[in-house]
N, C-alpha and C positions, 0 to 999 in steps of 0.2 A: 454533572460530575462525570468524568470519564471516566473507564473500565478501570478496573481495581488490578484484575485478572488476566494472563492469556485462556486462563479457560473459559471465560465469559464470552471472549470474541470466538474461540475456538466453538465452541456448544452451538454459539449462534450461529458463527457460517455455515457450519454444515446443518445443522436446522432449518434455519432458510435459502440455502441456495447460495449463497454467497464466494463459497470456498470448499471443496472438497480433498482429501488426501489423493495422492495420486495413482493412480493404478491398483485402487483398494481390492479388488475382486480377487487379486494373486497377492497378499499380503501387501501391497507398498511401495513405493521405490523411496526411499531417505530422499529429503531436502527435494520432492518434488510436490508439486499443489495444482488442480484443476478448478480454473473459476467457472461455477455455477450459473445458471439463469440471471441473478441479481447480481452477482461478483464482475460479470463482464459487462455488462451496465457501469456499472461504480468506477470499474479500472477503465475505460472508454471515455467516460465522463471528466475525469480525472484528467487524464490523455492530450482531451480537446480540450480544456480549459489550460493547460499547461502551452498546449501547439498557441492557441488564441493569444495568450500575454504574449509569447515568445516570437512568434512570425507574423502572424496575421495585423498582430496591432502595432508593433514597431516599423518602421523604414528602414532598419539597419540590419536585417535580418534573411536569412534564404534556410530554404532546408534543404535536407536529402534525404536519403534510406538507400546504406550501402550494405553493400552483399555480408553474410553471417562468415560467410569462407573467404579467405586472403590469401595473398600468395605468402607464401609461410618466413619469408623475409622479411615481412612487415614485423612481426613478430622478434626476431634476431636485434633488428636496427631500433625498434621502441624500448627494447631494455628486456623486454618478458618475461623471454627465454631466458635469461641470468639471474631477476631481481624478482621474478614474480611467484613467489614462494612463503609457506607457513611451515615453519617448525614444526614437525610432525613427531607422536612417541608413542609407544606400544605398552599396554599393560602387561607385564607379564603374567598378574596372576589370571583374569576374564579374557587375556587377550582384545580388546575391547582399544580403539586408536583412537587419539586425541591429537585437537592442535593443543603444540607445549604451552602457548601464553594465555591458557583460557582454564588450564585448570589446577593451579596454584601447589603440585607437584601429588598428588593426589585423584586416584582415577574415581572418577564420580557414580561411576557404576558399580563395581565392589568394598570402593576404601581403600585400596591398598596404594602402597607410595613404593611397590615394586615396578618402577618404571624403564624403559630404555631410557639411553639419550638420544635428545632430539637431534634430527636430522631434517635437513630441506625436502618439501616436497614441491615442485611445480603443481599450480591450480588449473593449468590448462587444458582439457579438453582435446588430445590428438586422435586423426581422423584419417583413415586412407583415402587419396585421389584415382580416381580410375579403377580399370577392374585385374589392375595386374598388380597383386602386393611386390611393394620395392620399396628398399631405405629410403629412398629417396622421395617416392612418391605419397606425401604427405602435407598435409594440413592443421591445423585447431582452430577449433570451435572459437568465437573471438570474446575473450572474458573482457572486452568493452567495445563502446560505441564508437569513442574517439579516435581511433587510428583509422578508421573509414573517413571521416569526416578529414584526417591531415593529408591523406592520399589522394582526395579528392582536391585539394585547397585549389591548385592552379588551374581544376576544372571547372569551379565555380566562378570562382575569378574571373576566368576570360570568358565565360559565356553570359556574366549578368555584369562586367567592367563597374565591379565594387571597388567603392575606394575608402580606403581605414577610418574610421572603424569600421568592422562589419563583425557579423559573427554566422557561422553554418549550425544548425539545429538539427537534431534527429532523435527519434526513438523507436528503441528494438528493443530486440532480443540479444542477451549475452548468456556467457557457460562458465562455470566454475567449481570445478572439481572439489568444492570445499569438503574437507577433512571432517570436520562435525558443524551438520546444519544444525541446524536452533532455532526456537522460538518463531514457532509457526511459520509464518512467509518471510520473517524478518532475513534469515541467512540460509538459501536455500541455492540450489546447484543450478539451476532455467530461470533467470529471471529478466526483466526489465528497465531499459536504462532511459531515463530524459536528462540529452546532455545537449551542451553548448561550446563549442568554441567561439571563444570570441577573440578578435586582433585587431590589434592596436601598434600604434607606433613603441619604437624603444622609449621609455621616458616618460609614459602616458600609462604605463600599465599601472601603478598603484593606484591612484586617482580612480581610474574604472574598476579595481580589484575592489576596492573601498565600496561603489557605485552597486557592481554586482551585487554584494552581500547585502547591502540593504534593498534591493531591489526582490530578492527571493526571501528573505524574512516578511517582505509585503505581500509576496504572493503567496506564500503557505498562509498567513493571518486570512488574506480574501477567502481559500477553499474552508476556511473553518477552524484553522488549528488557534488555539488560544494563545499568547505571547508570557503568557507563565509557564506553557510547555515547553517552549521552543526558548535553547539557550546556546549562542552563538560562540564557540570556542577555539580562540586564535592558537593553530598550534605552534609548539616549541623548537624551536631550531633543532634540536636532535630528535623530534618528530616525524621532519618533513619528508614529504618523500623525496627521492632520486633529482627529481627535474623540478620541483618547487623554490620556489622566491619564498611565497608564503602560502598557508593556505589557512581557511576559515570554514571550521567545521560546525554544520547547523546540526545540535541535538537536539531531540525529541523524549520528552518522557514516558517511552513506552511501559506498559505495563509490567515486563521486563526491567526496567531500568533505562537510564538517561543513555540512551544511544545516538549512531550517527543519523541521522535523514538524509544528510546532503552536504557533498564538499564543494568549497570555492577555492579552488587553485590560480596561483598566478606561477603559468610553468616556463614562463620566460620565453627564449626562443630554440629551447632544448628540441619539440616534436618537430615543426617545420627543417630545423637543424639536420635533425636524427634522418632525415629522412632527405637530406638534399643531397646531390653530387657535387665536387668540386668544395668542401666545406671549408678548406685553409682560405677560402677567395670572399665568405662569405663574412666575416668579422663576427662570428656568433659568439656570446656572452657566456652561453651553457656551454658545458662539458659534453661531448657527444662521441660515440665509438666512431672510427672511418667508416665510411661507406661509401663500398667500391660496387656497388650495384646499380643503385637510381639513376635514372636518364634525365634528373629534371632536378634546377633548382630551385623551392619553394619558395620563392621572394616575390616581392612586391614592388613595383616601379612608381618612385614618387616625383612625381611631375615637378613639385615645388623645389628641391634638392638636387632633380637630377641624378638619383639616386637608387640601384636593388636595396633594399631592407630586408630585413628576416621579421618578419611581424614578432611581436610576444604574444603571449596566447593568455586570455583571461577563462577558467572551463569552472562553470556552475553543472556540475553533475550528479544527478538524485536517483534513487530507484523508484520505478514506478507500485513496485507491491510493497516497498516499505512506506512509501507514501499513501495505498489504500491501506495498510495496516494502520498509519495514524490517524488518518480519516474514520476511521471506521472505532479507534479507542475512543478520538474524543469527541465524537457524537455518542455513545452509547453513554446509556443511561438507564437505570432502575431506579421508578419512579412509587410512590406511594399514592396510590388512586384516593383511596378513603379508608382511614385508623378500621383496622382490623380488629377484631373485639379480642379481649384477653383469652374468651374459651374457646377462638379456634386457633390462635397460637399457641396454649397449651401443647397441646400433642403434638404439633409441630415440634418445639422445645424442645419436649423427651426424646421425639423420635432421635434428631438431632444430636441429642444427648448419648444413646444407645450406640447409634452410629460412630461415631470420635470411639469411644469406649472399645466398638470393635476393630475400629483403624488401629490403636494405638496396641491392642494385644496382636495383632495380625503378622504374622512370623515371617509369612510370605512375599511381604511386602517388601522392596528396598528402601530402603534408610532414607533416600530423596522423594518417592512418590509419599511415605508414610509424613515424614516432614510436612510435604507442601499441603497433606490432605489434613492435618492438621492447624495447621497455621491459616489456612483458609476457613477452616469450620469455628475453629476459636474466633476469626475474627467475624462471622456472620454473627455466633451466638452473642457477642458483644453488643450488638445494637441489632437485635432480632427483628426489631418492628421494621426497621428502614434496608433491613438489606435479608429478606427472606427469599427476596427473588433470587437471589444469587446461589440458594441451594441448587437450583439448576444445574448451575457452571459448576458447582461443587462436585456433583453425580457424573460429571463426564471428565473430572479430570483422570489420570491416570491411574491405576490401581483401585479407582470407586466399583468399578463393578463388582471385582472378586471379594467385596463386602455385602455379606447375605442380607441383612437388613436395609442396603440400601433401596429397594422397590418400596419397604415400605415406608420408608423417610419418602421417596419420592410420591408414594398416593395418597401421603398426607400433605404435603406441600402444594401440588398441583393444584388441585379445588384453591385454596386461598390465593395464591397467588393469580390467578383466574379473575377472583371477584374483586382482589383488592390493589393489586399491583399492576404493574403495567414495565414492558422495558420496552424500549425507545432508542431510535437512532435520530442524532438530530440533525442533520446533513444538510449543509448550505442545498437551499432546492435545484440549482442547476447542478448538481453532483448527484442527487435522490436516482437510483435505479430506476424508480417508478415517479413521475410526477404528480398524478391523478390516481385516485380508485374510483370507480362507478358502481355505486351499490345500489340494488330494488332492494324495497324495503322487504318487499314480498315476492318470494323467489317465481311462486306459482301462479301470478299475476299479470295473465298477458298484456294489460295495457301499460303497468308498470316496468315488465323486464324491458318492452318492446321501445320506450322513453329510453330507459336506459340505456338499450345499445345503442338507441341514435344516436345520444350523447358521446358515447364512447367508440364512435367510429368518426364523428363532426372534430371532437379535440384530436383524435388519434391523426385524423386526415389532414390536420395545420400545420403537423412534420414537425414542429418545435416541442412535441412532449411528447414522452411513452407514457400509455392509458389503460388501464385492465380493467377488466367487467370482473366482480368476484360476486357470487350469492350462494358461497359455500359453507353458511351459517350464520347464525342470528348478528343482528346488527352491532352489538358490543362486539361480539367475536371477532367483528368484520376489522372494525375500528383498529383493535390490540393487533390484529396480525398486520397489518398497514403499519400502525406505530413500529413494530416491531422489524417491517422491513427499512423504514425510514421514510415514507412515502407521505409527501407534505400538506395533500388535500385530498379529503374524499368528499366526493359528492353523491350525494343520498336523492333517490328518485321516491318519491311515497304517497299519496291518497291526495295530498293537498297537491299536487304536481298535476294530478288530472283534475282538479275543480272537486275534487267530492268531499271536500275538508269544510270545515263551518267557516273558512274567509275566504270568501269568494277570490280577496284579491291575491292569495297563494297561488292561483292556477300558472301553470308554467314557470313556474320557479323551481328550486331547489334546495338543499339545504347542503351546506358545505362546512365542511369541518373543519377544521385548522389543526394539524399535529403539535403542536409544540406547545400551545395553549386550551389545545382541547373542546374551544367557541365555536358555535353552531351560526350560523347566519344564513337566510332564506337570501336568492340570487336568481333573477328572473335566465332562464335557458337562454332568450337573445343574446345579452350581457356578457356572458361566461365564459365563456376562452379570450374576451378581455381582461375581464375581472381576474381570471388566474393570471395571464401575461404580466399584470402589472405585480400580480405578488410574489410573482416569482423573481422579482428584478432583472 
C-alpha cells in the first residue's frame, strides 16, 4: 500500500536521511529542500535510470547540459516574459499571499474571504549580470530546461548530422519564483527537470505524440509506480497551453491528491519558430512574435524534398523531485510483523484517545493543522491494529508538538511498534540508496566483523552497488532500519560463516535476507556478488 500521508514520507525523510528542509538552522527558506545521505542516492538513481531509457539505449537520441543563465532574449522570444505568470492576491486580514486558482476565494491561513484582486505575477527568477547594476544588465534564473535544448538545436545538428527524427535530452536544474509552495517537494522554488525534445517532420507529429505517451507511462511502471496510480489526462482545448497542438498529462496519486507527474506536449513548430530569423520565409504553422534578433534559422535540410523544414517538436517533460516524491509514496509501506496482543494496544488506544481530545480543545491551533490532526488520528484509531505505525507520521505533522501529551502517546507507541511492526520502502532494487547491508552478528567479534568487512569492501569494490557495514545494534534492529531505508538485501556474517556452527557445511557462507519477503537463505561467500547481480536484475 502506498503512503496514506505527506507526513509519513515527511517524518521519514528527515528520519532517515532522505530529505531535509532547507536552511533549517536560521528558520527555513519556503519551497526549498536539501537531499540527505540516502535522498541523493534515490534522486541519482532515478536520474540514471531515466538518462539510461532515454540516450544510452535508443539510437535516436543525444544529450546536452546547457548553462542555468541565458542571454535574457531567450526569454522575450519564448513567450515567458508575457505568459509566464500565476494570479497572485493578498489577504487583507493576515496579510498572508496566495496564488488566486488554488484557493477557492478564501485564505487558508485565517478564513477570511477579505481578499485583493488578483493580479499577474511573473515566476521568473531575475538576476544582475556583471558587477556594475544597470537596467539593462540582466538576467533569470531559467524556470526550464527546454529553451537550452532550442538554442542549441543547430548545434547538435551539425555536429552529430542527425536526421529526423531525433530528439536532444537533458536534466537540470530550474527556478521558479512560485507564490505558495506545497506539499513537500511536490511545488517548490530549486527544482529539477528531465526533459526531452523530440523532432519530427510536419505530419508525423501525432503518430509519435501518441508513441511518446505510451512510452513514458512504461517507463514510470519499470521504476515502480503502479498503473492504478498513474492516470493519463488528455487536456482540453481551452487547457492548453500558448504553443501546444495537444498535450497529455501523466497524473500520479500522490498522497496529496491526483497531481501532474509529467507533461507530453506536441508544441508544433512554435519554439524552433520563436526562435528563428527571417520567420515570414520559413512557412511556420504556429503563431510566433517577430524576431528581429537571431542570427540563425532553426530548420532542418531534408535531402529527400529538397527542402528547410522547421521540425515540430514532440517534449516529454517530468520533474525529477516529483518523481522521487512518487517513488518514495508508492514504495512505502507500514507493515504488520506479528498480531500485537490486545493488552499492549490498550494503552496505546487511550493514549491516542487523550491525545485527539486535546487536539480537538487546543485553541491555538489553526483550523487546518487541528483539521488534518484530526482526520489522520481518526482514521488510525479506525483500524488500530493495521495502521499504529502511522502514529509516527501523526506526531510530526504540524501543530503535534504543541500538544502536551503527545511524548506520552509517543513512549507508548514506540516499544510496539518496535516488536510488531515494521515500515518499509519497497524500491525497484536498481533505484534502492543502498543495495546491500553487511551485518556481524556480533559486533565484538573479531573473526566475524573482520568476514564482514571483506565482504563489504569485495561487493563495494564491483562499482555496480552501494554497500554499508552497519553493527549499530541487535540484528532485528539491524533488519527494521534497512527495511526502513528500502535496502533489498542484507547479508548476515555469524558463527556458522567461520565453521563453528554444528553444520560443518555452513562454513563460508552467509545468510541473506530478502526485504520484501523477509526469507533468509544461507549463500556460499564465492557465489555472492553473483547471486545478488542476478536478483537485482
Amino acid at each position: 500500500m502506498a503512503a496514506q500521508t505527506m507526513e509519513q514520507l515527511v517524518s521519514l525523510s528527515k528520519r532517515r536521511g532522505f530529505i531535509f528542509p532547507g536552511s533549517a538552522i536560521y528558520g527555513g527558506l519556503q519551497g526549498t529542500y536539501d537531499y540527505g545521505p540516502l535522498g541523493v542516492e534515490l534522486k541519482n538513481n532515478l536520474k540514471l535510470a531515466w538518462w539510461r531509457a532515454n540516450v544510452w539505449e535508443r539510437e535516436d537520441m543525444e544529450g546536452i547540459d546547457a548553462s542555468i543563465l541565458m542571454n535574457k532574449l531567450t526569454w522575450r522570444y519564448s513567450g515567458h516574459e508575457e505568459t509566464f505568470v500565476d494570479p497572485m492576491v493578498d489577504c487583507k486580514g493576515c496579510k498572508m499571499r496566495w496564488r488566486a486558482d488554488q484557493i477557492a476565494g478564501k485564505c487558508p491561513s485565517c478564513g477570511s474571504a477579505e481578499l485583493t484582486e488578483p493580479r499577474p505575477f511573473n515566476l521568473m527568477f531575475k538576476t544582475q549580470v556583471g558587477p556594475v547594476p544597470d537596467p539593462e544588465s540582466f538576467s533569470y534564473l531559467r524556470p526550464e530546461t527546454a529553451q537550452g535544448i532550442f538554442l542549441n538545436f543547430k548545434h547538435v545538428l551539425d555536429s552529430t548530422s542527425r536526421k529526423l527524427p531525433f530528439g536532444i535530452a537533458q536534466m537540470g536544474k530550474s527556478f521558479r519564483n512560485e507564490i505558495t509552495p506545497r506539499n513537500f517537494i511536490f511545488r517548490v522554488r530549486e527544482f529539477e527537470q528531465m526533459e526531452i525534445e523530440f523532432f519530427v517532420k510536419p505530419g508525423e507529429d501525432e503518430a509519435w505524440h501518441q508513441k511518446w505517451v505510451e512510452d513514458r507511462i512504461n517507463w514510470w511502471l519499470s521504476v515502480g509506480l503502479s498503473k492504478d496510480n498513474l492516470v493519463p489526462y488528455h487536456q482540453k482545448a481551452n487547457e492548453l497551453a500558448h504553443y501546444a497542438k495537444a498535450t497529455v498529462d501523466l497524473l500520479y496519486r500522490f498522497p496529496h491528491g491526483l497531481e501532474e507527474l509529467e507533461g507530453i506536449a506536441n508544441r508544433t513548430d512554435y519554439d524552433l519558430g520563436s526562435h528563428s530569423k527571417d520567420q515570414g520565409s520559413l512557412g511556420l504553422k504556429a503563431r510566433v512574435a517577430p524576431n528581429s534578433h537571431s542570427t540563425e534559422k532553426l530548420t532542418y535540410f531534408d535531402a529527400e524534398t529538397k527542402q528547410h523544414v522547421v521540425p515540430f517538436v514532440i517534449e516529454p517533460s517530468a520533474g525529477v523531485d516529483r518523481g522521487v516524491l512518487a517513488v518514495l509514496s508508492e514504495a512505502y509501506a507500514e507493515e504488520q510483523v506479528k498480531p500485537a496482543p490486545a493488552d499492549r494496544l490498550k494503552p496505546v488506544e487511550e493514549a491516542l484517545g487523550t491525545f485527539l481530545k486535546s487536539v480537538s480543545r487546543n485553541e491555538k491551533l489553526t483550523a487546518d493543522a487541528k483539521n488534518a490532526l484530526l482526520a489522520e488520528g481518526e482514521r488510525i484509531s479506525g483500524a488500530l491494529g493495521e495502521r499504529l505505525a502511522s502514529i509516527t507520521g501523526l506526531l510530526s505533522m504540524p501543530g503535534a508538538e504543541s500538544i502536551e501529551v503527545a511524548k506520552k502517546l509517543r513512549g507508548q507507541v514506540d516499544p510496539v511498534v518496535d516488536e510488531f511492526y515494521r515500515t518499509v520502502l519497497h524500491f525497484k532494487p536498481r533505484l534502492a540508496p543502498i543495495k546491500v547491508a553487511v551485518l556481524p552478528l556480533k559486533k565484538n567479534h573479531a573473526g566475524i566483523v573482520d568476514v564482514a568487512k571483506g565482504i563489504r569492501r569485495r561487493l563495494q569494490s564491483s562499482g555496480s552497488m552501494r554497500v554499508v557495514y552497519d553493527d549499530t545494534g541487535a540484528i532485528g534492529k539491524l533488519y527494521r532500519r534497512q527495511d526502513e531505508i528500502g535496502t533489498p538485501f542484507c547479508v548476515t556474517v555469524d558463527f556458522d560463516t567461520l565453521g563453528d556452527g554444528k553444520d560443518a557445511s555452513t562454513k563460508d557462507t552467509v545468510t541473506v535476507r530478502h526485504r520484501d519477503s523477509m526469507a533468509q537463505e544461507r549463500v556460499a561467500i564465492s557465489e555472492l556478488e553473483g547471486y545478488l547481480r542476478e536478483k537485482m536484475g
